[in-house]
N, C-alpha and C positions, 0 to 999 in steps of 0.2 A: 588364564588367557586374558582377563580383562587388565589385569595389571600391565601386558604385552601392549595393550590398545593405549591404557593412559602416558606408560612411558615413550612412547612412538615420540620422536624430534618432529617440531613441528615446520613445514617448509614451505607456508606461506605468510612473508612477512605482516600480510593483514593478519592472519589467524593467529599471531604471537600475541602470550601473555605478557601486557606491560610493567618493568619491572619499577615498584614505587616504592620511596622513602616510608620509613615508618611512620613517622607523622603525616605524610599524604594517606597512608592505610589506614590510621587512626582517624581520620577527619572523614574518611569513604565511609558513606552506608554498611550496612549489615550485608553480605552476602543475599541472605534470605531475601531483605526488603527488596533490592534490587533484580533476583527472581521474580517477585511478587510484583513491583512495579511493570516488567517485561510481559507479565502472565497477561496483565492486566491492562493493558497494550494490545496483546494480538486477540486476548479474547474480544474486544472492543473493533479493532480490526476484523478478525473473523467476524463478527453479528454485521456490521457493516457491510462489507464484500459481499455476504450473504443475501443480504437483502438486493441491494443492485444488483447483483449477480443473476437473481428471479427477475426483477423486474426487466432486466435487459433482454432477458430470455423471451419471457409471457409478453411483456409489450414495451417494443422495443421503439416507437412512436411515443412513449414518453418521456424520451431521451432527450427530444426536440426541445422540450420548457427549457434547457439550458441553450438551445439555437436561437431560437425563434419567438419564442417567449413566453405566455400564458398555457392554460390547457387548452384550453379552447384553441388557440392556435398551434398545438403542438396535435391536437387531437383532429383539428377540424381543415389543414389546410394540406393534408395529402392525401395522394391518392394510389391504393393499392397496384395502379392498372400500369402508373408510369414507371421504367427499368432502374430508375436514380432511386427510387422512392426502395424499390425493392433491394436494391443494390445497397443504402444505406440502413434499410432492417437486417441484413445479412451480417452487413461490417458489428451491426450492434450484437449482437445474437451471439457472433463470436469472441465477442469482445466480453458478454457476457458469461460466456461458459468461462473465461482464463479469470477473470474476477470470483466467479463461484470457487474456481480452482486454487486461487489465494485463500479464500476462504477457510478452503480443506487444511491446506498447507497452514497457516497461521494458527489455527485451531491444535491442529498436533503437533506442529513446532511449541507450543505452546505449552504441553504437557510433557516435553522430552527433558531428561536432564543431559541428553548429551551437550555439551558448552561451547562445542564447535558448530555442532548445528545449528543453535542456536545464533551464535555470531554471525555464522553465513546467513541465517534471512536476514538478521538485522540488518546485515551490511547491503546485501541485495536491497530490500526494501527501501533502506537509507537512498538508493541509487535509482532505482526506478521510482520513487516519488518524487523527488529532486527535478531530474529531468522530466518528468510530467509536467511540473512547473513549470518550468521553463519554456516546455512545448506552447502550453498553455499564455503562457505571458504573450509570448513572442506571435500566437498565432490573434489571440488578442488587439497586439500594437498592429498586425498590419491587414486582418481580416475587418470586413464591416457587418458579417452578417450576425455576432455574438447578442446576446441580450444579457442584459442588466442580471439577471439569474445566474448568468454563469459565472458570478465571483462567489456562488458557492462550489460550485464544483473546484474551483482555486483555493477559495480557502481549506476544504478537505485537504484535498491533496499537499498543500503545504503544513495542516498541522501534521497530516502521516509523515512528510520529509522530514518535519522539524522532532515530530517526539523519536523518528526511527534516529535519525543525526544525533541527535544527544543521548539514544544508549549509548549508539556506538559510540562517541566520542567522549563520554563522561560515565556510563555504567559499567564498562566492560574491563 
């Protein structure tokens, strides 16, 4: 049966293996390393996710340092009582469960040898961090409420676009 599952034709053009010259397969990483590099990627990935994922959960007011600025002002300038205030712990809260959920997902994508599954998060990832970027830029250039903090939360997301883009594009 599993020889059934490898020989299956594959029928989506993204998930087709790229066919390469001998000398481009010569010049390519080891299999393994390439594995290893990916492992070590979404474990890196999962401990991250992780972490936010809690913190957005537990306290979701400290999401703010990347609004509004300091702690002090992220901690000290809202108010439980008002419906925006409450309304934007919610949006975080839920935003933090699907980050914990990356988490899960990166973590055992990460231990699988199946090579398609594997491809589909990268390629997902490659695509959802990308356009996070971009969100990010774009709400940037024409919002004024950002603080100077928030070009870490850009630079994140753009190293996850860039290390996920260049499996896809160069590991696989």
């Amino acid at each position: 049966q599993a020889s059934q599952l490898q020989s299956r034709p594959v029928r989506h053009p993204a998930m087709a293996e790229s066919k390469t010259s001998s000398t481009e397969a010569a010049s390519a990483a080891p299999a393994g390393v390439k594995q290893q590099s990916l492992d070590l990627l979404l474990a890196a990935h999962s401990a991250t996710a992780a972490v936010c994922g809690f913190v957005a959960l537990l306290v979701p007011h400290a999401f703010g340092v990347f609004f509004i600025g300091g702690l002090r002002e992220s901690f000290g300038s809202w108010s439980a009582s008002e419906p925006q205030v409450r309304l934007t712990h919610a949006v975080v809260r839920l935003y933090g469960a699907l980050i914990l959920g990356q988490a899960l997902i990166a973590w055992f994508v990460r231990g699988s040898m199946d090579s398609r599954l594997r491809r589909g998060a990268v390629l997902a990832y490659a695509f959802v961090f990308s356009a996070t970027v971009l969100v990010l830029l774009g709400s940037k250039a024409t919002e004024d409420f950002w603080h100077v903090s928030s070009w870490s939360v850009v630079a994140l997301f753009a190293w996850l676009a860039a290390s996920y883009g260049w499996v896809a594009c160069f590991c696989s």
